[in-house]
C-alpha positions in Angstrom: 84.4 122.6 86.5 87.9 122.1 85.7 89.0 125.6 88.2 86.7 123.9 90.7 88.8 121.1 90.8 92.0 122.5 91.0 90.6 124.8 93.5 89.3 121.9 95.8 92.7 119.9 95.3 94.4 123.3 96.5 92.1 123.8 99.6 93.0 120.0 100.7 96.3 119.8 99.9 97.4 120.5 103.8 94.9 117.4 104.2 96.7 115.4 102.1 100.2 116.0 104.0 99.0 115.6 106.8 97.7 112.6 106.4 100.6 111.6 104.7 102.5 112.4 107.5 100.6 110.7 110.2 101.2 107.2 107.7 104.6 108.3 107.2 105.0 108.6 111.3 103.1 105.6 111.8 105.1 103.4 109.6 108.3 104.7 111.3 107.6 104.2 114.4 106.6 100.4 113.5 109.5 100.1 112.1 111.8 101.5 114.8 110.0 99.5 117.7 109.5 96.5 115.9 112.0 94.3 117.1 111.1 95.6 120.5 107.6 94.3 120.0 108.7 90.9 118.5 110.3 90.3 121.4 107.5 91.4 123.7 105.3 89.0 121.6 107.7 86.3 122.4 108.3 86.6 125.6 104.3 87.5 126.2 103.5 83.6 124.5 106.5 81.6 126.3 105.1 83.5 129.4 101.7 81.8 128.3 102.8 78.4 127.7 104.3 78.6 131.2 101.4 79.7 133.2 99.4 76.7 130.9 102.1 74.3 131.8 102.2 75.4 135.4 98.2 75.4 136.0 98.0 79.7 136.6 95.1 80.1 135.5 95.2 83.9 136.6 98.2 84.8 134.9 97.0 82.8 131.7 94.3 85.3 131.7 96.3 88.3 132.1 98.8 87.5 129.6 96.1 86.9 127.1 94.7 89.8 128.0 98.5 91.2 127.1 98.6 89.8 123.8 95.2 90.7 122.5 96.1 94.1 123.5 99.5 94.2 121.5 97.5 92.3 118.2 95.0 95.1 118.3 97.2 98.1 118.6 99.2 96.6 115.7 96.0 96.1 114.2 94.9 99.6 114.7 98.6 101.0 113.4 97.6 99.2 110.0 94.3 100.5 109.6 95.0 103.7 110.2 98.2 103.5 107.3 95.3 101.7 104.8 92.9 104.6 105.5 95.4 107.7 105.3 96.2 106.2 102.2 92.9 105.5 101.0 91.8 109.2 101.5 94.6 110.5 99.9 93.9 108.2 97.1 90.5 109.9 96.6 91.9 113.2 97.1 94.6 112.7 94.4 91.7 111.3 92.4 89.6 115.1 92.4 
């Protein structure tokens, strides 16, 4: 059983950088772009307060539209860090 295991952690060890590698990339490139994307963010909500102010209700909708696109891909960047590192928890774990 013991060989079994060291065999299996063997076999999915180029898993295991991989996937740290995508988090590792992921991470970087959050970090590098993300005052670039605070500023976006910004600019995308004083944008919105204008077109509210101003009665557009057309540009409201696509700067929403905007924002819930930049939340989700942030969202989306995070999830996949949490589950690269969450499989290469249970791999460590064999």
């Amino acid at each position: 059983m013991f060989v079994l295991r060291k065999l299996l952690k063997f076999i999915l060890l180029p898993v295991s950088i991989v996937l740290f590698l995508m988090k590792w990339g992921v991470e970087l490139a959050l970090h590098v772009t993300g005052a670039v994307i605070e500023l976006l963010i910004l600019l995308v909500v004083g944008f919105f307060v204008y077109a509210l102010f101003t009665q557009r209700w057309t540009d409201l909708l696509i700067l929403g539209l905007i924002f819930a696109g930049i939340v989700a891909v942030l969202f989306l960047c995070v999830l996949l860090q949490e589950t690269c590192d969450s499989l290469r928890e249970k791999i460590r774990e064999l």
